[in-house]
N, C-alpha and C positions, 0 to 999 in steps of 0.2 A: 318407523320408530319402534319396532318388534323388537323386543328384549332391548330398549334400551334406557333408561331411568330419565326420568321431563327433570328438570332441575327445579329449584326453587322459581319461583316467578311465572313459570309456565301450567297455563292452564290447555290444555286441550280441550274447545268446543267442537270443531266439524272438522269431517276427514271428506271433503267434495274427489268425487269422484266420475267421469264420464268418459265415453271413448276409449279404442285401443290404440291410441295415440297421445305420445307424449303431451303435456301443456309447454307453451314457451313463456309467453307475460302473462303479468297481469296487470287490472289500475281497479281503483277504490272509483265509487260515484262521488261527488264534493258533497254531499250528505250522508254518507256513507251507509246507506241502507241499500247497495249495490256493488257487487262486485263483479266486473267482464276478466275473459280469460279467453286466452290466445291458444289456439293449437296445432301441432302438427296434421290433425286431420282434417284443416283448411276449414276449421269454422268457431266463429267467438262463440262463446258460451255466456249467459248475463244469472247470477246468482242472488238468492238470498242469502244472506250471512246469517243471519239471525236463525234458520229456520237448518238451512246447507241443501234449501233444494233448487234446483234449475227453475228459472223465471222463462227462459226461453233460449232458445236451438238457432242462432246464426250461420247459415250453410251460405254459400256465394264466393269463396275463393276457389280459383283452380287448382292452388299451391299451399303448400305450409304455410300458416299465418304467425309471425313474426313480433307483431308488436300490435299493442289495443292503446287507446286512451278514450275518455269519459269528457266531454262536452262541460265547460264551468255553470250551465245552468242545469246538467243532466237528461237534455234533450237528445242528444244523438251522440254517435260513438264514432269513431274513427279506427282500422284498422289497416297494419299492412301487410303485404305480401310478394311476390316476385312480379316488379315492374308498376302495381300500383299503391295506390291508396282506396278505400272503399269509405263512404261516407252512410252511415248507416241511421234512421231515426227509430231514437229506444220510444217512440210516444206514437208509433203506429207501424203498419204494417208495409209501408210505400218500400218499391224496391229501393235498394243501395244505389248514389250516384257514384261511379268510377273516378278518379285521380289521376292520368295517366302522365309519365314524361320521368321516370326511373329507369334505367337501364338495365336492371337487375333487384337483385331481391332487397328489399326496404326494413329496415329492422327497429327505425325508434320514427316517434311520429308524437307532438306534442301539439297541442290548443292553445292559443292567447285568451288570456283572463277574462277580455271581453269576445270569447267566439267566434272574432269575426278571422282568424286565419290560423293555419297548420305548418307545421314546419316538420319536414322528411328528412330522412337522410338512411343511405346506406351502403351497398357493396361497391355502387357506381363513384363512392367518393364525392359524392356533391349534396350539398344541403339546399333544398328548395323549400320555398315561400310558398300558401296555395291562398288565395282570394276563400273565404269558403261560401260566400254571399254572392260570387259567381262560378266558383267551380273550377277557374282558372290558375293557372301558374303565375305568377307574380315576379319570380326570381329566382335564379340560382347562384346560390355562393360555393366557390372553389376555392381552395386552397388547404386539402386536407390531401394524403398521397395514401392513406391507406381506407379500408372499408370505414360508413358512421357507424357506431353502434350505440351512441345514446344520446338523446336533443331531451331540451326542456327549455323554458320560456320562462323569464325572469315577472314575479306577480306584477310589477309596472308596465307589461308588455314590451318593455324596451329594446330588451337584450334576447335571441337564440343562443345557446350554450349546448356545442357539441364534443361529445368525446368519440377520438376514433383511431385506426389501428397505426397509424401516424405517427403516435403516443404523445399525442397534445390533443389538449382542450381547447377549444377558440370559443372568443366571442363575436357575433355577427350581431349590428346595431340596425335593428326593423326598420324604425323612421328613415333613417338615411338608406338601407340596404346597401353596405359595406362593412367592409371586416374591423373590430375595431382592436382585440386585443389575442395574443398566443400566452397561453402556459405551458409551460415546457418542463421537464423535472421525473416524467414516469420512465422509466427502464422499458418498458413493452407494453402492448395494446391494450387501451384504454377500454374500457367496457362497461360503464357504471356512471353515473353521473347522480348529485341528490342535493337540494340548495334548503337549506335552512327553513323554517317557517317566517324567520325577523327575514331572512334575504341578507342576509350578515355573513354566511357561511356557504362554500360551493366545496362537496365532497366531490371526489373523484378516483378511481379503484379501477383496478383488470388484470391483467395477465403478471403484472409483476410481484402480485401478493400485498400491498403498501396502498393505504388509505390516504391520501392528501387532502389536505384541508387548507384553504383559499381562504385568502379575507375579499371580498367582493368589492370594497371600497378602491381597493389600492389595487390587484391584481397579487399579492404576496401570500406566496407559501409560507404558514404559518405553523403547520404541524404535521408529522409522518404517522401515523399510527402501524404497528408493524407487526402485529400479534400472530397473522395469518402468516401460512405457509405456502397457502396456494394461490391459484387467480382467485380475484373475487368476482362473481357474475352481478351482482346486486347489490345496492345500497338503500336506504332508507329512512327519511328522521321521523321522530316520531310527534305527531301534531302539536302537543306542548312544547317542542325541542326539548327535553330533556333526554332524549335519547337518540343513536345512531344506530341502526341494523344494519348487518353485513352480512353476505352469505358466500362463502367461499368452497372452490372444490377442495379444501381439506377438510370437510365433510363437516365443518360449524358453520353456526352462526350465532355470530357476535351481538350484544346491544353495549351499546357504550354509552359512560355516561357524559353529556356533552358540557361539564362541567368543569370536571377533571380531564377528560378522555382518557380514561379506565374504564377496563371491562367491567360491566354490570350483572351478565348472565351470561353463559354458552351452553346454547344448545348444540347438540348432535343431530347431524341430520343428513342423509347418503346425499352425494352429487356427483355424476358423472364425471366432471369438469369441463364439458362441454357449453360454453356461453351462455344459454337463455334460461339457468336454473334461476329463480328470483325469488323475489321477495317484497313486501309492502305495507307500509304502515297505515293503520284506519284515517283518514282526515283532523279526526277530532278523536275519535276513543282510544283508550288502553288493549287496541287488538291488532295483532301482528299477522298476517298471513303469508306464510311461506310454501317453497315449493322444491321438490327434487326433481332434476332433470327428466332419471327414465321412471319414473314412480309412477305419474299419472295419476297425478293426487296433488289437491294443495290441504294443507291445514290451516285453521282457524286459530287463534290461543287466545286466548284472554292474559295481560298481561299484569303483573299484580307489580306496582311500584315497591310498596313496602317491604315486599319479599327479595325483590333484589338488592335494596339498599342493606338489608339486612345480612344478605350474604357477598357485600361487595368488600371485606376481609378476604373472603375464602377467594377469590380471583385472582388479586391483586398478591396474595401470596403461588397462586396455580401458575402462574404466569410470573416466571422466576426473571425472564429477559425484560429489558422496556421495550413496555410499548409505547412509550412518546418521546418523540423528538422532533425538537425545536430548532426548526430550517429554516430563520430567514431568510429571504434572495427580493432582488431587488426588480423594482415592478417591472414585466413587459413593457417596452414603450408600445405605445398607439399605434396601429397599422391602418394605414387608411388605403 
């Protein structure tokens, strides 16, 4: 951010910094008095936000580490890497249990509501099921043709929700384990996945530049947002829904208001354009942490509402093109 002006809305609290290796993810703890972080030098990182210092040093991968997520009671972390998953507990010192049955490198990796399973996906093109209360494989769903690069798990546990380089989003239904629904609609490789706090809304962004916005109910494309220029790596809403974060390699990032869907702020912020730059919204607070590819740094912001509504004039004229349009299309049918 050297020489370059924070806009309204943006506060800068920590600049975390560790390793001569890039960061790839991140995820918030569901309390969010934690934040883990994924890196190129094959080991999570677990942070204080509040303070911006390291809680503690996870070494144990062979390989770049790819994707982290945080446990829904905040007990233990999951991360991936090339060929597994590693199961790690933040509440003691016990070695890491392994995940194996990936064929290649594992990039998104999500928890069920109630903790009891994981759901992979990555280069291999297959999204697996993990038992996490045995350690075991449970299942593998096919039918994607290119790499995963983002799962997430619907709050009722019902639904996996993957996007992949395919350039479709699928639904796979837990209880039954089969496939239940395809989106179809992005120009190039999906990268991004982000579901509403109500569960009303399924973002979805990547390589094509274009933000889609799902009604969940129906399976229909309800909205394009199209402000960005480049891929977007990351998405994010923010714990009240009143906002959407997007980080894209045309070196922004967007919050949107999920009201209107207008830009609400844009920050500046360098990105390789290389996939795993991201971003992420606190659980519950007005704090936004973001990241650049080869920076090796995430930042902290404090995000101030009033200041953006205030300048959410100045955007909406900045941004002379629209950025919303209204694509109905009619649902996927059922894939069973």
């Amino acid at each position: 951010m050297r020489g370059k002006k924070i806009p309204p809305g943006f506060k800068l609290r920590h600049t975390l910094r560790a390793g001569n290796r890039p960061f790839t993810r991140m995820a918030w703890s569901p309390d969010g008095r934690t934040l883990a972080t994924a890196s190129y030098d094959q080991t999570i990182r677990i942070w204080n936000p509040e303070t911006g210092d390291i809680k503690r040093t996870i070494p144990g991968h062979n390989s770049s580490v790819f994707a982290v997520t945080i446990a829904p009671d905040g007990r233990f972390a999951l991360s991936a890497s090339k060929n597994n998953l590693k199961y790690w507990s933040l509440t003691s010192n016990r070695r890491p249990v392994t995940l194996v049955g990936h064929r290649d490198y594992v990039y998104a990796v999500a928890i069920s509501p109630d903790g009891r399973l994981a759901v992979s996906g990555g280069y291999d093109q297959s999204v697996k099921v993990w038992n996490l209360e045995t350690n075991r494989e449970l299942h593998t769903f096919r039918g994607h043709w290119g790499r995963v690069n983002s799962i997430i798990i619907t709050p009722d546990g019902q639904f996996a929700i993957s996007g992949a380089g395919d350039r479709t989003v699928r639904f796979w239904a837990l209880p039954e384990m089969q496939h239940y629904r395809a989106l179809t609609g992005h120009t190039n490789e999906v990268l991004t996945l982000a579901l509403s706090p109500d569960g009303q809304i399924l973002a979805s962004a990547g390589d094509d530049g274009s933000i889609y916005l799902w009604e969940m109910a129906s399976g229909s494309r309800c909205h394009v947002l199209s402000t960005h220029s480049k891929a977007i790596t990351s998405l994010s809403f923010a714990g009240n829904g009143r906002f959407l974060a997007s980080k894209s390699a045309d070196g922004q990032v967007i919050l949107w208001h999920t009201d209107t869907w207008q830009p609400a702020g844009v920050l500046t912020e360098p990105h390789s354009g290389f996939s795993f730059a991201s971003l992420a919204f606190h659980p519950a607070a007005p704090v936004l942490a973001t990241q650049g590819h080869n920076e090796k740094m995430i930042r902290i912001w404090d995000i101030d509402e009033s200041l953006l509504l205030a300048a959410q004039e100045e955007y909406s004229t900045l941004f002379a093109k629209p950025s919303l349009i209204k694509v109905p299309i009619p649902n996927t049918p059922l894939i069973k």
